[in-house]
N, C-alpha and C positions, 0 to 999 in steps of 0.2 A: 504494500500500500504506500502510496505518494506519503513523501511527510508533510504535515500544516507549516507553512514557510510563514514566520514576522521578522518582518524591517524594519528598521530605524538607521540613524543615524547619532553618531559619540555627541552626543551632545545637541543642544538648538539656539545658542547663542551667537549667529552667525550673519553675515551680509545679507544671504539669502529668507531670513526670517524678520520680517516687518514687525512683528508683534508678540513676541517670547512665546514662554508655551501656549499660552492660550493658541497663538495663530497652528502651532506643531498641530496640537492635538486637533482642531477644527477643519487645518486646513492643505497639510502635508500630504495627505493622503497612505501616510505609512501606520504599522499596525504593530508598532514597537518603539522604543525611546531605550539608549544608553546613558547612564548620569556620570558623565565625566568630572564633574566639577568638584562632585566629592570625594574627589582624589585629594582637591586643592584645600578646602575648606567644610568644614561642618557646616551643613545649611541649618538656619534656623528653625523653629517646629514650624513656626507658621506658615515658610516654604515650601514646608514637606506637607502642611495639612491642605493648603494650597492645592498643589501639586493634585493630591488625590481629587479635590471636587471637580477639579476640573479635567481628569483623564477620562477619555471613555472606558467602560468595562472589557473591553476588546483587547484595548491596547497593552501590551506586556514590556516591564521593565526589567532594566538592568543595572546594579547602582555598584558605581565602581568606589572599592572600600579606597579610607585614608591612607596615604602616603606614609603617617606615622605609624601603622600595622605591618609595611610593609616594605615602608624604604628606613626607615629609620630604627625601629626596635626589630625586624626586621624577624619578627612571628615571635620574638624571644621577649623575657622580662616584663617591660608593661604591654607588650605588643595585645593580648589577651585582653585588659581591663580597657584597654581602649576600643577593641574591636565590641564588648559590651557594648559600652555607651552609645556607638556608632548605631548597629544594630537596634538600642532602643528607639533613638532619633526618628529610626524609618520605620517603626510600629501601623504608624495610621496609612502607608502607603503599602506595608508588606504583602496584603493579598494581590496587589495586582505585581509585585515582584518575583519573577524568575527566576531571577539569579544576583548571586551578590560575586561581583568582579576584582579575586585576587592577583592582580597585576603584580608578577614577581619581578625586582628588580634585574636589570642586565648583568649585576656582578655575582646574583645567586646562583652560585654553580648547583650540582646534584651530589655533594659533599656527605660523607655520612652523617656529619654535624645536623649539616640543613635539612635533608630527609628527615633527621629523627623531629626537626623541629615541625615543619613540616607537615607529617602524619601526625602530631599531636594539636596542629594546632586543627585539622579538618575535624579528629575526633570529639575536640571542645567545642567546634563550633556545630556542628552537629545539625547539618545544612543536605548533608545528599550531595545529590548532583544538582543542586540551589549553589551549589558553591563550583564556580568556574575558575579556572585557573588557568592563564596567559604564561607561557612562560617566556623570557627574553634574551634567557643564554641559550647556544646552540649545544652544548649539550646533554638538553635535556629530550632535543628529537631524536629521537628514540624509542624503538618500541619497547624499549624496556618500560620506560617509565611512563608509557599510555596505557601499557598495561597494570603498573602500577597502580595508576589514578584507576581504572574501570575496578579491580577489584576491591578499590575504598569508594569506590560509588559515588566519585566526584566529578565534573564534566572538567575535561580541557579544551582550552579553545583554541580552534586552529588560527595563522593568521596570514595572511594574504602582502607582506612586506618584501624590499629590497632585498635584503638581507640573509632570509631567515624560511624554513623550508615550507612551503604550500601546503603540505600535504593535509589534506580533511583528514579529521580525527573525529572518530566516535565511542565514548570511554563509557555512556550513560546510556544512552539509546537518543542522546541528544545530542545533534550538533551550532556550534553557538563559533561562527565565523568573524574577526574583526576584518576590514576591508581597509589598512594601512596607505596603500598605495603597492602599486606594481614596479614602478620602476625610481620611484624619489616616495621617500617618507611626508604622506599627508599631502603633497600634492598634483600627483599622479589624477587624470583622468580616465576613467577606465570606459574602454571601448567595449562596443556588444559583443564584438567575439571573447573575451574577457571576462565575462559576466556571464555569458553563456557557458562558458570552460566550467566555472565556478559551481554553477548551478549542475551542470551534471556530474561534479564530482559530488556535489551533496547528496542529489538523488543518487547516488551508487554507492554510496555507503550507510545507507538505509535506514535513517533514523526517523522516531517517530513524528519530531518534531525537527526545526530547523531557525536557528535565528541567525537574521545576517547583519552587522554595524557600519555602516560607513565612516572613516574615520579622515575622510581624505578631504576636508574642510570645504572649500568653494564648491567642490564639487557631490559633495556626497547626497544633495538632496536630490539631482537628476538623476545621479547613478542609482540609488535607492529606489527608483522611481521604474528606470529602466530595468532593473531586476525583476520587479512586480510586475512587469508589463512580459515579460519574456517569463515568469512561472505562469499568470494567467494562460498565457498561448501556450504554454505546456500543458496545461488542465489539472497545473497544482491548485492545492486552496491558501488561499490566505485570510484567515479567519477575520471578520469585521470589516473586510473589504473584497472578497469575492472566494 
């Protein structure tokens, strides 16, 4: 069976949005949101209480945890009491959350230190595969370590960079794509054969579900757009929008 594909885009603070989220959610035509910002900053509650009246029930998030969890105490010491607090924060917005976004730094190797820190911190947080995880050193591609994640029942997320290897990953039975850029970081346009590559690696590795980010700034609300428009003509569904 097809998986149900949602889109979005890293974020809606951009040239191409006239009106914050209100105009996203009204008027994007996408059927997902990533929250980039909380990487940078704790939003305030009434952001976050915000944020829920005004999302459709269709629409699925992704909320990219703090920088101090993850680049700074780096899973260890207070990394834990602060990923708490975070986690309370997005209380009133949680049911419409998918997944909470651990962006591992590019200096975290697969170290037996960091494993062990690593496998305790998914244990504590006790999320499933609600808990996606980006990795940024190469070598963690590997199937070692996707197999790793699949049997702690965590999603990894593949990603689509310069850099860093393509390859769809399905550890969950979900695949949860970030769209970097293909040939420059975040300002890549990505063409339909591009996007079409993309999408048939997803469907071939068969997961129930499928979420895709764009993360490539100026461009990522047309390319978002244009992925939709080529699963439609595939006779994928996109739940809340066809």
């Amino acid at each position: 069976m097809p998986p149900e594909l949602y889109v979005g885009t890293s974020g809606w603070v951009y040239d191409w949005n006239p009106d914050g989220f209100e105009w996203y959610a009204s008027h994007s035509g996408l059927n997902a949101v990533e929250l980039n910002a909380s990487f940078y900053r704790y939003p305030f509650k009434a952001q976050v209480e915000g944020w829920r009246r005004r999302s459709p029930s269709f629409m699925r998030w992704s909320v990219k945890v703090h920088r101090l969890v993850t680049h700074v105490y780096k899973l260890a010491g207070k990394a834990y009491d602060r990923w708490v607090s975070f986690l309370e924060l997005f209380k009133p917005l949680d049911h419409l959350i998918d997944f909470y976004l651990l962006q591992l730094p590019p200096s975290a190797r697969p170290t037996s230190s960091f494993v062990d820190r690593l496998e305790l911190f998914i244990k504590e947080a006790g999320l499933g595969p609600r808990l996606a995880i980006e990795w940024r050193h190469p070598d963690w591609f590997h199937e070692r370590w996707s197999e790793w994640c699949a049997k702690r029942e965590v999603t990894v997320v593949s990603v689509d960079s310069p850099e860093l290897p393509s390859t769809i990953i399905n550890t969950s039975g979900l695949v949860y794509v970030r769209m970097h850029g293909r040939t420059s970081w975040y300002t890549h346009e990505y063409t339909l054969d591009e996007l079409s590559e993309v999408l048939g690696k997803i469907v071939r590795s068969s997961p129930s579900k499928a979420y895709v980010f764009f993360n490539n700034n100026h461009d990522m609300l047309h390319n978002a757009r244009e992925l939709l428009e080529l699963a439609r003509k595939s006779g994928l569904k996109a739940p809340g929008l066809f």
